[in-house]
C-alpha positions in Angstrom: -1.0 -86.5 -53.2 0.8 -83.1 -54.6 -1.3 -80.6 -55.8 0.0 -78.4 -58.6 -1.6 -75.3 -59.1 -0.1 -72.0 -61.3 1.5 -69.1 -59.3 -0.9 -66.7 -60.8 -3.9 -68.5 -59.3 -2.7 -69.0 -56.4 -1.8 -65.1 -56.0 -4.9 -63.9 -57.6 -6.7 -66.4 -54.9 -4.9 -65.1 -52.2 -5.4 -61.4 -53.0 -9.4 -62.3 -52.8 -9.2 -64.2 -49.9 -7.2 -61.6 -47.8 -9.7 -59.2 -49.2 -12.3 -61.2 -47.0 -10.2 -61.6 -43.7 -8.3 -65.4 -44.9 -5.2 -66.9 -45.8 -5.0 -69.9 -48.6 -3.8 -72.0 -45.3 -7.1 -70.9 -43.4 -9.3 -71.3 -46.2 -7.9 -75.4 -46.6 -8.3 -75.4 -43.5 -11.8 -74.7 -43.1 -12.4 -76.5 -46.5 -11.2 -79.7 -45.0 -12.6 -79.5 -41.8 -15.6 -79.4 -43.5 -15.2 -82.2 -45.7 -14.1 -84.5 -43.0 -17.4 -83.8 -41.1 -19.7 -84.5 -44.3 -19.1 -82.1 -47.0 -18.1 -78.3 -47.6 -20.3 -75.5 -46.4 -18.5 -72.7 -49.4 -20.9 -70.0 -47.7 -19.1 -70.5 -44.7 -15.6 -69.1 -46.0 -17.4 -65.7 -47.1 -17.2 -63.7 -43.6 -20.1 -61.1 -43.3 -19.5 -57.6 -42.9 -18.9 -57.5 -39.0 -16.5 -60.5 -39.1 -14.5 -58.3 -41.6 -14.1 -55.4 -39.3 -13.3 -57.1 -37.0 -10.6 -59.1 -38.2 -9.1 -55.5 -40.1 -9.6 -54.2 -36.6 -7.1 -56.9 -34.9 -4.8 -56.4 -37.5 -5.0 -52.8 -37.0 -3.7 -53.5 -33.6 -7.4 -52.5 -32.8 -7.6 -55.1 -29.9 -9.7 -55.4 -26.6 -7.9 -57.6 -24.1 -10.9 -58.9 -21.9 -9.1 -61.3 -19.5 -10.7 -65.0 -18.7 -14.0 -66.0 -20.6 -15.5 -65.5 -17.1 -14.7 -61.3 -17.2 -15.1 -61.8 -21.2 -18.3 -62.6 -20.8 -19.4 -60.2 -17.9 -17.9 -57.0 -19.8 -19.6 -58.4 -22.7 -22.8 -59.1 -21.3 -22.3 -55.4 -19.2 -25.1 -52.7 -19.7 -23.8 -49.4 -21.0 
């Protein structure tokens, strides 16, 4: 199945979607990921306020290399 849709949708969608951290590919993604396991969860492409940082932040370069998950999770779990 080929799905047709007009190049002005498509832009304006992807203009909103990279607004909230997401591609049109990551978005379908998630969509049919969801779909395959029972049905869409549509809250679940909005990404709250910290998710959005932090994914402006990485593209920013803004990026925290923390090794293996085991000294991820120790610096992460690490008492200031």
């Amino acid at each position: 199945m080929k799905v047709t849709i007009e190049r002005d949708v498509r832009d304006q969608a992807a203009r909103q979607l990279a607004e909230q951290g997401l591609t049109i590919d990551e978005t379908m993604r998630m969509v049919l990921e969801q779909a395959a396991g029972g049905g869409p969860d549509f809250g679940a492409l909005v990404p709250n306020a910290t998710t959005v940082e932090a994914i402006e932040a990485a593209r920013r370069g803004e990026v925290v290399e923390l090794g293996t998950p085991a000294e991820a999770l120790t610096e992460l779990n690490r008492d200031d």
